[in-house]
N, C-alpha and C positions, 0 to 999 in steps of 0.2 A: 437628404432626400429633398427634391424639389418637387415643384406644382408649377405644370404652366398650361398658361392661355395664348391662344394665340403666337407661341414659340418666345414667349416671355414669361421669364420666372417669375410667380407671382408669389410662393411660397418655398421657403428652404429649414426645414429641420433638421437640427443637429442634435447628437445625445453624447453629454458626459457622464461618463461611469453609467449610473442606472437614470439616470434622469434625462429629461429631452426637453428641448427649448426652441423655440419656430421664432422666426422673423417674417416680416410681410415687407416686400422689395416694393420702395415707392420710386425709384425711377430704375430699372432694370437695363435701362440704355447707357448707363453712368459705368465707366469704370472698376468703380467700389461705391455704388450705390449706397447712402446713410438707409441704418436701417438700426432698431436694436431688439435685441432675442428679449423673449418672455418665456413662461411657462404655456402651456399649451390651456387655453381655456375650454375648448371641447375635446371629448374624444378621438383619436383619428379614423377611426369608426363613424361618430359622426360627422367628421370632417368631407368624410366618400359619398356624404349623401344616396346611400344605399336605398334600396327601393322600400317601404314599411311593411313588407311581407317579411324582407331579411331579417335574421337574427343576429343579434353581436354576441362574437360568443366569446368578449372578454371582459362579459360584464357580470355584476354576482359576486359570486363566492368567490370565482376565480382570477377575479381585478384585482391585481396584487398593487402593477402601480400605475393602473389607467389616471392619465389618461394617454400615457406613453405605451401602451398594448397596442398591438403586437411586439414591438420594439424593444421592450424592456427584457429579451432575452434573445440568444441567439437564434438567428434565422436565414435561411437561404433567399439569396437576389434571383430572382428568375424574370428573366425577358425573353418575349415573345411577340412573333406579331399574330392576332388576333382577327378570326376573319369571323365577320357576320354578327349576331348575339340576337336574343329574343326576352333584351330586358329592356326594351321601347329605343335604343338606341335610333336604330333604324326602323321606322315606323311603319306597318302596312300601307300598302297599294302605293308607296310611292317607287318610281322604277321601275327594276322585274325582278326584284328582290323574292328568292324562291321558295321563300319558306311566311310561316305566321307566326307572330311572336308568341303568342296564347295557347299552344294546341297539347297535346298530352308530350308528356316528358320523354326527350329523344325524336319527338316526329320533327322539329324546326331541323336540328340533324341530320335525319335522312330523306328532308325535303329538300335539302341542299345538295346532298349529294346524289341525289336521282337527277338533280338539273344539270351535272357537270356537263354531259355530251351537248344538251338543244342550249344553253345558258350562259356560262360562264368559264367553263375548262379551258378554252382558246385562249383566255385572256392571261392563263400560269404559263409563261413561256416557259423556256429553259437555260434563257440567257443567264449565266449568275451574276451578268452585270446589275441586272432586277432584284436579286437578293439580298434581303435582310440582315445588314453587316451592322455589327457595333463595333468602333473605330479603339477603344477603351473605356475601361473602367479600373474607375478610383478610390481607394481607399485609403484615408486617411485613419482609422486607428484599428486595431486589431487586438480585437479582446483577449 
């Protein structure tokens, strides 16, 4: 798993057997960049910097071997692309962003989709040359 800034990896974890080990990439421009793996000193929980209303919910009773949670068991890869959010991502009034980040649960939702026709719908072509392709994925061990 990587982390990047600016389309440079700035973070790559790896996990053996039940354990997981993260390196921090000091020059990512380098071929095979010097780096070396540690254990993970925070959570990856806290690593997401999640907003302090979220709950981590593999903490407790149920931290078997955080700080490698979610990780530490099987789990499915999902990629998507993501349109919009109402976790400050995109911040009111700037734009014509059609929704408010704040409002009751499910209105940022169908305040976006009531805008498709006056707002934004033009802009989803139908070309599939526009669409969201992932070229491969790799996997190096298989539990």
């Amino acid at each position: 798993i990587k982390t990047f800034v600016d389309n440079e990896p700035i973070l790559e974890i790896c996990f053996f057997g039940d354990k997981a080990y993260e390196t921090t990439w000091r020059d990512a421009l380098k071929p095979n960049p010097p780096h070396d793996w540690y254990k993970p000193s925070k959570s990856f929980f806290d690593k997401g910097k999640y907003p302090s209303t979220t709950v981590n919910p593999w903490s407790g009773e149920q931290a078997s071997f955080e700080p490698a949670a979610p990780f530490d068991q099987e789990f499915y890869l999902i990629m998507n692309l993501a349109v919009g959010g109402n976790g400050g991502y995109f911040p009111d009034g700037i734009g014509n962003k059609p929704w408010k980040n704040f409002g009751s649960p499910g209105q940022a939702s169908r305040d976006f989709w009531k805008a498709k026709d006056s707002n934004w719908g033009h802009t989803w072509k139908e070309d599939l040359s526009r669409a969201f392709a992932i070229d491969y994925v790799k996997a190096y061990d298989l539990c």
